[in-house]
C-alpha positions as CSV (number, residue, x, y, z in Angstrom):
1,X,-33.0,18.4,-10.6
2,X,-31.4,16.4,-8.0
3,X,-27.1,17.0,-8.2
4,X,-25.0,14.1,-9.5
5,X,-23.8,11.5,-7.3
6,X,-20.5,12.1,-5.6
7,X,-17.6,10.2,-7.8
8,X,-16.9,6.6,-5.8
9,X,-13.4,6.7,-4.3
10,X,-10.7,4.6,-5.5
11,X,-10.2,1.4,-3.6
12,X,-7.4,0.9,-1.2
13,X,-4.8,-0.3,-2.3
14,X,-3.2,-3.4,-0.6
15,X,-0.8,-2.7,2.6
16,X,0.8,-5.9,3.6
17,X,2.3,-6.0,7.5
18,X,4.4,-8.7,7.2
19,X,7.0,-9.2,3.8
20,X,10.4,-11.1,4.7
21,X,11.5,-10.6,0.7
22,X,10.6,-10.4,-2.8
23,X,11.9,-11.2,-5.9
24,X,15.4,-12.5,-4.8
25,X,15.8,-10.1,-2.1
26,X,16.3,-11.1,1.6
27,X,15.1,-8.5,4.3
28,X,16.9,-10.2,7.0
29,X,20.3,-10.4,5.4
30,X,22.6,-7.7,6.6
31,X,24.2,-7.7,3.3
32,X,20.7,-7.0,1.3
33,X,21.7,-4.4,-1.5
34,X,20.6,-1.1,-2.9
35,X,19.9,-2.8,-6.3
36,X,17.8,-5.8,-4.7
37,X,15.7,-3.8,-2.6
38,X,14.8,-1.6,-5.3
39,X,14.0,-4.8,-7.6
40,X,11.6,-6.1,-4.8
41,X,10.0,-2.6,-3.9
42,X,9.2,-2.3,-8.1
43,X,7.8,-5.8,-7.8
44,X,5.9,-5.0,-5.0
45,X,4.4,-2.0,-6.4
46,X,4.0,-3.9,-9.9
47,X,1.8,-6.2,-8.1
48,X,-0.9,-3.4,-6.8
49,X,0.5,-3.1,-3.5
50,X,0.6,0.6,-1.3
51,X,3.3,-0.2,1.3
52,X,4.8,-3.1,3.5
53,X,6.1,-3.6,7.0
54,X,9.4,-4.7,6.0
55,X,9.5,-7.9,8.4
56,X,12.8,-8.1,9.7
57,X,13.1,-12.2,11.9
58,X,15.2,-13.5,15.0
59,X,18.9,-13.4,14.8
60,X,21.3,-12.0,17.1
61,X,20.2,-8.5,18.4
62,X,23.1,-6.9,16.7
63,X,22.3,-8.8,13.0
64,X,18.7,-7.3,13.5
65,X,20.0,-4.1,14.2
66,X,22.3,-4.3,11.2
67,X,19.3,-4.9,9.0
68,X,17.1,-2.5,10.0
69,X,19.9,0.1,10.2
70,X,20.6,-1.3,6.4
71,X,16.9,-0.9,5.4
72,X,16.9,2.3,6.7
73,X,20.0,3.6,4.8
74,X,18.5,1.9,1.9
75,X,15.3,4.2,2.1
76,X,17.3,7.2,2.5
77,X,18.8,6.9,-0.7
78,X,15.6,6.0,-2.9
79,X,12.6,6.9,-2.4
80,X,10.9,4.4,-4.2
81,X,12.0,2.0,-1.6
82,X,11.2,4.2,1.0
83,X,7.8,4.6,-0.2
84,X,6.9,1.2,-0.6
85,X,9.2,0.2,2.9
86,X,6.7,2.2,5.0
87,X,7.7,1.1,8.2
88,X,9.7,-2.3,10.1
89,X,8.3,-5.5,11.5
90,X,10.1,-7.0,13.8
91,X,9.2,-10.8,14.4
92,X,11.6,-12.1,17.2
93,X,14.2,-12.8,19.0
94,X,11.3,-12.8,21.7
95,X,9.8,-15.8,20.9
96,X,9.3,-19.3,22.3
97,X,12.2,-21.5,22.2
98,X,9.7,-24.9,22.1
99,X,10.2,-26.8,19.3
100,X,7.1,-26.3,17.0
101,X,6.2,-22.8,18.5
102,X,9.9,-21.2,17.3
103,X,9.0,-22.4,13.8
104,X,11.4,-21.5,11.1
105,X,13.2,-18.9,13.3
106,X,17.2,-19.6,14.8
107,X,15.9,-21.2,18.2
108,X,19.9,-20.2,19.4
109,X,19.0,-16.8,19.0
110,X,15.7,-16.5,20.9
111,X,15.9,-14.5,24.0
112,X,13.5,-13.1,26.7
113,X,11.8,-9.8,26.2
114,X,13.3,-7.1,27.7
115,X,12.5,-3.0,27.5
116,X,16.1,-2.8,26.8
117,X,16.6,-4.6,24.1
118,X,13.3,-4.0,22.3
119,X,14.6,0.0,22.6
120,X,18.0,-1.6,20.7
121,X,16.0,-2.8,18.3
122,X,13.8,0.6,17.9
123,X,16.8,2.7,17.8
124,X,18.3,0.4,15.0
125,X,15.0,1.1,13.3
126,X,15.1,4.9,13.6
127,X,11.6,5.2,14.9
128,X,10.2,3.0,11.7
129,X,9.3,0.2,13.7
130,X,5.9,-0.3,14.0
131,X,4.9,-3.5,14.6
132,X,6.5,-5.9,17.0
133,X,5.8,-9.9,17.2
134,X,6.7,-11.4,20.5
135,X,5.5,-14.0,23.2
136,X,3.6,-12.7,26.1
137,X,4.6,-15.7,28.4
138,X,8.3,-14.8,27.6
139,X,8.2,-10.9,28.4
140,X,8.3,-11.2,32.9
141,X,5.4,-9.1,34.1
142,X,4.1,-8.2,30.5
143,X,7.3,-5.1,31.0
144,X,7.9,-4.8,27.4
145,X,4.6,-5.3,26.0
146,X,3.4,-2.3,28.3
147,X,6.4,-0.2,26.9
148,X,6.4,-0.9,23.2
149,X,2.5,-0.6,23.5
150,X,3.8,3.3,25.6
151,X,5.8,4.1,22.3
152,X,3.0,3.5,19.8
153,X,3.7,0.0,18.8
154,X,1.6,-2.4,17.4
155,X,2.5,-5.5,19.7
156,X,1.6,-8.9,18.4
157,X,1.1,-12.6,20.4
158,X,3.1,-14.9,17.6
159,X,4.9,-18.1,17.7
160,X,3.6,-18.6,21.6
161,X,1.9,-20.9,24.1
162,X,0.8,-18.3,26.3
163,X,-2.0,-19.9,28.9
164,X,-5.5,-17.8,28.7
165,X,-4.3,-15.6,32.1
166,X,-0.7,-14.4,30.5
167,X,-2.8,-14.0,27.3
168,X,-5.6,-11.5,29.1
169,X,-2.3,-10.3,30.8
170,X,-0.8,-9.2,27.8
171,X,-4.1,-7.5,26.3
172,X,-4.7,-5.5,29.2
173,X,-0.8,-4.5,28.9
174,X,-1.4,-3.3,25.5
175,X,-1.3,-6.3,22.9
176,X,-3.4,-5.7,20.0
177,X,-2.6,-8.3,17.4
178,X,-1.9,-12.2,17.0
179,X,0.8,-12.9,14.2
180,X,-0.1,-15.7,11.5
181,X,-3.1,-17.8,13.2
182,X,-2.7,-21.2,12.9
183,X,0.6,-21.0,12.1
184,X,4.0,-20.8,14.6
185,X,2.7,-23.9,16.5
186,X,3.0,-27.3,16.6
187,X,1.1,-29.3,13.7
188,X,-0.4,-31.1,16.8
189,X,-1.9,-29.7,19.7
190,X,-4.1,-30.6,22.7
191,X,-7.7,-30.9,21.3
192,X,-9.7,-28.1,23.1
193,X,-6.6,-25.8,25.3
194,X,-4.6,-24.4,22.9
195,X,-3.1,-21.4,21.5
196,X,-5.5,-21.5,18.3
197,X,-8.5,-21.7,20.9
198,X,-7.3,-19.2,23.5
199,X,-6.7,-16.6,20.8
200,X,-10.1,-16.8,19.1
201,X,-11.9,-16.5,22.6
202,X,-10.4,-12.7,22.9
203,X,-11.0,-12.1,19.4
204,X,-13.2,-9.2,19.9
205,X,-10.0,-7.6,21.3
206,X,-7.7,-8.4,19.0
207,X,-6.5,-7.6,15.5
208,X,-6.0,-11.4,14.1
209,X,-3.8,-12.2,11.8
210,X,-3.6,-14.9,8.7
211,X,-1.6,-15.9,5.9
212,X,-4.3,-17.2,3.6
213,X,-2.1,-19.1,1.1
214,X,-3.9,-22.7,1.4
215,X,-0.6,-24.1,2.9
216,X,0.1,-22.4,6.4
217,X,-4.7,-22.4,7.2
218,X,-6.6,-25.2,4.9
219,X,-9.0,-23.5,3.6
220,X,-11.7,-25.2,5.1
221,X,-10.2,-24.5,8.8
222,X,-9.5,-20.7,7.8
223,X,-13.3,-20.5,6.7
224,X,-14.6,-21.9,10.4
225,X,-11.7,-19.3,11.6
226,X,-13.2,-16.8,10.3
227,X,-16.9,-17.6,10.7
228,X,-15.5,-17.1,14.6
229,X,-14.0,-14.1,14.2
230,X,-16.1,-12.5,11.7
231,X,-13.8,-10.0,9.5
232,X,-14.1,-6.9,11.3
233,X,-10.9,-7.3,13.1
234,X,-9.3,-9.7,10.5
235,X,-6.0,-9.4,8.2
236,X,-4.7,-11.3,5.4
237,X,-1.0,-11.3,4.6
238,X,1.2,-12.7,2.5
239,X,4.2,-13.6,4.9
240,X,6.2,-13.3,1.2
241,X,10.0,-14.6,1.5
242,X,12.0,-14.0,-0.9
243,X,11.0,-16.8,-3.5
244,X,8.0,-14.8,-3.8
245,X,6.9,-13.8,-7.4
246,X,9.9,-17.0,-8.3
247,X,9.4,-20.5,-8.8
248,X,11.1,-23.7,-7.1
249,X,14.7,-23.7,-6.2
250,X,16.6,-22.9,-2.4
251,X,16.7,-19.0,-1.0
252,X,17.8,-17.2,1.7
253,X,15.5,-16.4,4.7
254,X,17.4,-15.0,7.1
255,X,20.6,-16.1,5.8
256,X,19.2,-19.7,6.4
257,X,18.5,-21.5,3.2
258,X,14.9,-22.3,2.6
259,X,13.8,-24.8,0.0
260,X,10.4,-24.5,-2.5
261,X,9.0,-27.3,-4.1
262,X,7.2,-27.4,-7.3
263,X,4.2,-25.9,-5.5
264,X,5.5,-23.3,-4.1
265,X,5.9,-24.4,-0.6
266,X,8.9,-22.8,1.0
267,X,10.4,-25.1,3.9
268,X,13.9,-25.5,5.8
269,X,15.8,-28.3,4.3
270,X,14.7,-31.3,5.9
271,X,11.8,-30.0,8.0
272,X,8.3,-29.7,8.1
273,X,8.3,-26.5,9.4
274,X,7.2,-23.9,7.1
275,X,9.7,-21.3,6.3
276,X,7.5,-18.3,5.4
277,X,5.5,-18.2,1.6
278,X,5.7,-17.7,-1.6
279,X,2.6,-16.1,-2.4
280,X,2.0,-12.7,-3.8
281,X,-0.9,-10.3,-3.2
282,X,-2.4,-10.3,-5.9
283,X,-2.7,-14.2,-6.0
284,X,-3.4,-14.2,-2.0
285,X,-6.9,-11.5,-3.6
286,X,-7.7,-14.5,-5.7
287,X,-7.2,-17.4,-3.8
288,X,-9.9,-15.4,-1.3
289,X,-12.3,-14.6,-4.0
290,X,-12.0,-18.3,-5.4
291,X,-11.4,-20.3,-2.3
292,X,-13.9,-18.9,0.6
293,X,-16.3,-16.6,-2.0
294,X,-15.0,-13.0,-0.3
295,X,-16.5,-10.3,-2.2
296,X,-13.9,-7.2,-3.7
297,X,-15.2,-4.6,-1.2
298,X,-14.6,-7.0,1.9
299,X,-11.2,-7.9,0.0
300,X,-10.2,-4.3,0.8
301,X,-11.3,-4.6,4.1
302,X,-8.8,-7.8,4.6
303,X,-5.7,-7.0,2.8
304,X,-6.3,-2.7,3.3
305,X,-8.0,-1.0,5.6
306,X,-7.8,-3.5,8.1
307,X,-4.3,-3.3,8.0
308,X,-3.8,0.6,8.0
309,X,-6.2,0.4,11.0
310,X,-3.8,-2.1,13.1
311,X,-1.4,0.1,13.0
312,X,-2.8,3.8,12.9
313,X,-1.7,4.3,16.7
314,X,1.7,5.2,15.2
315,X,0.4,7.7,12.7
316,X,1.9,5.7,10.2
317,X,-1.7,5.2,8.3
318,X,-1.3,8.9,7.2
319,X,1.9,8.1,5.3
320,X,0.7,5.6,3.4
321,X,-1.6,6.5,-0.2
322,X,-4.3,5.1,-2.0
């Protein structure tokens, strides 16, 4: 008699790398409470997911290092939050300045990379930091790229114009991942030499990120995206602020207000510029399965695995469950 088949494992569940808040709760605000990260982490987990890169944005160095000194105090004194705040992602201050490419973030607190005060930034974190988003054209001689990437740091091209040279630059320096495709750019760009174009040319070598929420990628543009890149090296995010899992009204991102309108998009007051979403994971699994036909099992791949790969040079995959 042939022996039973083995029992299928459980699916991954989801691990999203970049959450700026939840339910009311602001990761960037220095002041962010016990009680309000606790209310997002039980959200979180409500919603299916495993674990987050808390995303912590551009401010003044010492405000970031408040937060992430915050978020760590925060996980040592509950562990659900430190459970579902696996690890910090830090999105800036090293980021273009150009209008368009800074996006939503404080273009007076931009600065250029710097070993130094990417270690400020890591010691703030107490050695939680995995993933940093930066610009390759401004870190001088790809220096902190090749350090961070020394440490065991996911490093990520985001919210850049880096030509195709500083872009192979930065890859041979270390730089695995692009931050938000699409997205952290002006909403008009030269037809065939751009960022969008210059990033999809390496895309065997990097880890490419999206937020697919049918705001920040059309669906029809994120489905020739991805009929580029294929999905082996592909991961879907939510980029959740914290109107996320709320409805319309004005929140903090940042300590900046951000306003959502009746369909959920979340914008600075009187710009186009996107301001982070609203979406949650387990919409962002629908919208996939609805808008662009992905199946369940390459679902997990997006939104799972993919991500727990990204980031496994730090060891941090083996803290995080099914």
């Amino acid at each position: 008699a042939s022996a039973d088949p083995a029992p299928a494992s459980p699916p991954l569940r989801p691990f999203d790398l970049q959450v700026n808040g939840y339910v009311g709760a602001d990761i960037s605000d220095p002041s962010l409470s016990l009680e309000a990260g606790r209310k997002a982490c039980d959200a979180l987990a409500a919603d299916g997911v495993a674990g987050v890169l808390a995303t912590v944005i551009t401010a003044p160095l010492d405000r970031m290092a408040v937060c992430l000194a915050n978020l760590c105090r925060h996980r040592e004194a509950d562990p659900v939050i430190a459970e579902m705040l696996v690890g910090f992602h830090v999105e800036g201050p090293f980021l273009s300045p150009l209008p368009g490419f800074v996006g939503a973030h404080d273009p007076q607190a931009i600065e250029p990379a710097t070993p130094d005060a990417a270690a400020r930034l890591l010691d703030a974190g107490e050695g939680l930091v995995r993933l940093v988003t930066l610009a390759p054209e401004c870190d001088a001689g790809q220096a902190t790229i090749r350090w961070l990437a020394s440490e065991g740091i996911t490093v990520s091209a985001g919210h850049t114009d880096c030509s195709r040279d500083t872009l192979a630059a930065a890859i041979d320096a270390g730089l695995s991942m692009v931050t938000h495709l699409g997205n952290g750019c002006p909403t008009v760009l030269p037809r065939h030499d751009n960022i969008i174009q210059r990033v999809l040319a390496r895309a065997d070598d990097l880890w490419i990120c999206f937020i697919p929420d049918g705001v920040h990628v059309p669906w029809f543009a994120l489905k020739n995206y991805l009929a580029v890149t294929g999905l082996e090296r592909v991961i879907m995010v939510t980029d959740a602020i914290a109107a996320a899992g709320l409805g319309p009204g004005r929140y903090s991102l940042g300590g900046a207000e951000v306003e959502v309108d009746a369909e959920g998009t979340a914008r600075r007051p009187g710009s186009e510029n996107l301001a982070g979403s609203t979406i949650t994971m387990p919409r962002l699994q629908g919208l996939l399965e609805r808008e662009l036909g992905i199946g369940p099992s390459d679902i997990e791949r997006l939104v799972a695995a993919n991500p727990r790969a990204a980031v496994s040079a730090s060891g941090l995959i083996k803290t995080i469950d099914r």
